[in-house]
C-alpha positions as CSV (number, residue, x, y, z in Angstrom):
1,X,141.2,57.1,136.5
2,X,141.9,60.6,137.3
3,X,138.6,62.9,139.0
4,X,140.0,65.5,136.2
5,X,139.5,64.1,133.3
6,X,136.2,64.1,131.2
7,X,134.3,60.8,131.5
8,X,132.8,59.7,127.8
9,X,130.1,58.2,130.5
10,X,127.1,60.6,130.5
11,X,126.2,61.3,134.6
12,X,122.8,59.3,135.4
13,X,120.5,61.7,136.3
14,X,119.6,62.1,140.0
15,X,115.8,62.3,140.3
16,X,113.1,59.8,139.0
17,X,111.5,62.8,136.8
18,X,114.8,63.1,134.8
19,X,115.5,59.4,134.5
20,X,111.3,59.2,132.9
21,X,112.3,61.9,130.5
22,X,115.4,60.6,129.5
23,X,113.6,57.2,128.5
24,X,111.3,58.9,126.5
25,X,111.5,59.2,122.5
26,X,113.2,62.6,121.6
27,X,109.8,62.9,119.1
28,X,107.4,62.7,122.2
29,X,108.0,66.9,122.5
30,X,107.4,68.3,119.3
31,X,104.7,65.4,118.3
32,X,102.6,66.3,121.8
33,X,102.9,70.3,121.0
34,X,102.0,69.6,117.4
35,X,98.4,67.9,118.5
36,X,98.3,70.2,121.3
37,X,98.6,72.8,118.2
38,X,96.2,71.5,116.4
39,X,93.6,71.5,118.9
40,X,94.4,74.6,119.3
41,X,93.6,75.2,115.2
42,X,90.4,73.5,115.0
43,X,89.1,75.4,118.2
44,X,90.2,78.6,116.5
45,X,88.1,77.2,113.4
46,X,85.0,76.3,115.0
47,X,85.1,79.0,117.9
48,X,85.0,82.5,116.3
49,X,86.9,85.0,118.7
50,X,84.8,88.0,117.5
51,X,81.8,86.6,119.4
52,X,82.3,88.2,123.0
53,X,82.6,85.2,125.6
54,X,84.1,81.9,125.1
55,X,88.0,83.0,124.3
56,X,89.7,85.4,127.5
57,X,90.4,88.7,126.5
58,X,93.5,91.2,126.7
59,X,94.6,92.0,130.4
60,X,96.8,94.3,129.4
61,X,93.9,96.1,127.2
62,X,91.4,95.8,129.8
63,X,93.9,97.7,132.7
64,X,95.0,99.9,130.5
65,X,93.3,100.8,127.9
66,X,96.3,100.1,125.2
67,X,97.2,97.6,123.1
68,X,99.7,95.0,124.1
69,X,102.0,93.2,121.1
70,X,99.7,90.1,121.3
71,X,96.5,92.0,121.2
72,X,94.9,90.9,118.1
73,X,96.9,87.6,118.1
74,X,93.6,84.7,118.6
75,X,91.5,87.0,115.6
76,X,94.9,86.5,113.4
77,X,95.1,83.2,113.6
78,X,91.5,82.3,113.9
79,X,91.1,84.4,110.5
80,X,94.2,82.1,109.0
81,X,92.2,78.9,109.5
82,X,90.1,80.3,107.3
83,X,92.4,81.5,105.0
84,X,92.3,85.1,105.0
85,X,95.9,86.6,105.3
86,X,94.7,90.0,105.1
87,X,92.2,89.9,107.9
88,X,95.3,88.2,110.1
89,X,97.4,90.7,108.9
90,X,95.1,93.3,109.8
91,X,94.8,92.0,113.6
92,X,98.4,91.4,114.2
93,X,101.3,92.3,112.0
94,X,103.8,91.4,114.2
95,X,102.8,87.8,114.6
96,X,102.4,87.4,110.7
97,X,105.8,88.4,110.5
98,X,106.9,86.0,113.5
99,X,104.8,83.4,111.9
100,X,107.1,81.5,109.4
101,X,110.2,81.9,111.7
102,X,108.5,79.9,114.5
103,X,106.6,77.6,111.9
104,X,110.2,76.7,110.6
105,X,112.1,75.8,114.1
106,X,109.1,73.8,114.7
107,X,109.3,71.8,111.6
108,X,113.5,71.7,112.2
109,X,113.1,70.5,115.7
110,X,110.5,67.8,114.8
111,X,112.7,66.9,111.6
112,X,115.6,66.5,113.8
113,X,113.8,64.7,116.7
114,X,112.4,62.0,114.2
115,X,115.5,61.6,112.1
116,X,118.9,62.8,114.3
117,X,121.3,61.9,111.5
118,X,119.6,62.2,108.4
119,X,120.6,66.0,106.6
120,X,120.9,67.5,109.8
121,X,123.2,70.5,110.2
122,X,124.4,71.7,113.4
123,X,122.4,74.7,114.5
124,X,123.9,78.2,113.7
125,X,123.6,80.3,116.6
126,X,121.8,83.5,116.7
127,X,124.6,86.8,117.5
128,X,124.2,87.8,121.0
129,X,122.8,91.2,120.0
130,X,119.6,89.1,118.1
131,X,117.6,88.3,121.5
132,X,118.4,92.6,122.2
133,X,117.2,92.8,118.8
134,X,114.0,90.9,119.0
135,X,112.7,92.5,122.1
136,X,113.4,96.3,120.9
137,X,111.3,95.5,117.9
138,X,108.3,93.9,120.1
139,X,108.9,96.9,122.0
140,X,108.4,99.6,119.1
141,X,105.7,97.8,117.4
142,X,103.9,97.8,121.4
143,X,104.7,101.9,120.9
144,X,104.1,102.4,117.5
145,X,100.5,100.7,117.6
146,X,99.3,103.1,119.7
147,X,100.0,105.9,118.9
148,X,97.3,108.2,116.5
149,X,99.9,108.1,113.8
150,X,100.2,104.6,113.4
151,X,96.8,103.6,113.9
152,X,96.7,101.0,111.3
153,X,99.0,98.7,113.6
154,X,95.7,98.7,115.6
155,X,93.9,95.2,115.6
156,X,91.3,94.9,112.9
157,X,92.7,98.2,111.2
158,X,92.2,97.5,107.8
159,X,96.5,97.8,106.3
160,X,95.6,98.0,102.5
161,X,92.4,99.9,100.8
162,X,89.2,98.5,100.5
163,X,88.7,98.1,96.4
């Protein structure tokens, strides 16, 4: 056999971590970050984040005095335990719009992990411009929500009238 040509032989890996991960069940990722998420969900539920001490707050905000793109971002989903879309929209609009996206790669990747072959398409690649993209939104929304004119980016800014 020739050095040049490609082996259909995977290399072992070289360190005992790798070799660990490689025996474990493709599921074991996105199974341990979905219970880790839902710990996460019923802390959220039973620990209200508008009562000052248990949950950290923005260090961003409390350096500078602005709000940061995440500011807003435990309220939001704490309020979407409990159902309310408006208050979450209302503390973070950003993250209601990123919300689905990342809810639907999650569900993807743990489809795929538990069943490789079953319906699975091959992943369609974002353009190269899209991660460029992504962070000049976060950017403006980090710009836009503070500034006086677009106050009702704010967290807790109330985005529709109270009827």
């Amino acid at each position: 056999m020739r050095h040049d040509e490609p082996s259909s032989v995977p290399p072992r890996p070289t360190n005992a971590i790798a070799r660990s991960l490689g025996r474990v069940h493709p599921a074991t990722w996105p199974l341990g970050l979905g219970a880790v998420g839902l710990v996460g969900v019923v802390l959220l539920h039973t620990v209200d984040p508008n009562q000052p001490g248990f949950y950290p707050g923005c260090p961003w905000l409390a350096l500078t005095g602005t709000f940061c793109p995440g500011c807003g971002t435990t309220r939001a989903l704490a309020a979407l335990t409990h159902l309310d879309v408006l208050g979450a929209l209302s503390m973070n609009p950003l993250l209601m719009l990123f919300l689905p996206f990342a809810l639907y790669s999650y569900l993807t990747w743990l489809r795929n992990s538990l069943w490789p072959h079953r319906g699975s398409r091959p992943p369609v690649p974002l353009p190269a411009w899209a991660p460029w993209g992504i962070l000049a939104g976060i950017v403006t929304f980090w710009v836009l929500r503070n500034l006086p004119w677009f106050s009702f980016l704010a967290p807790g800014t109330p985005l529709l009238p109270s009827w």
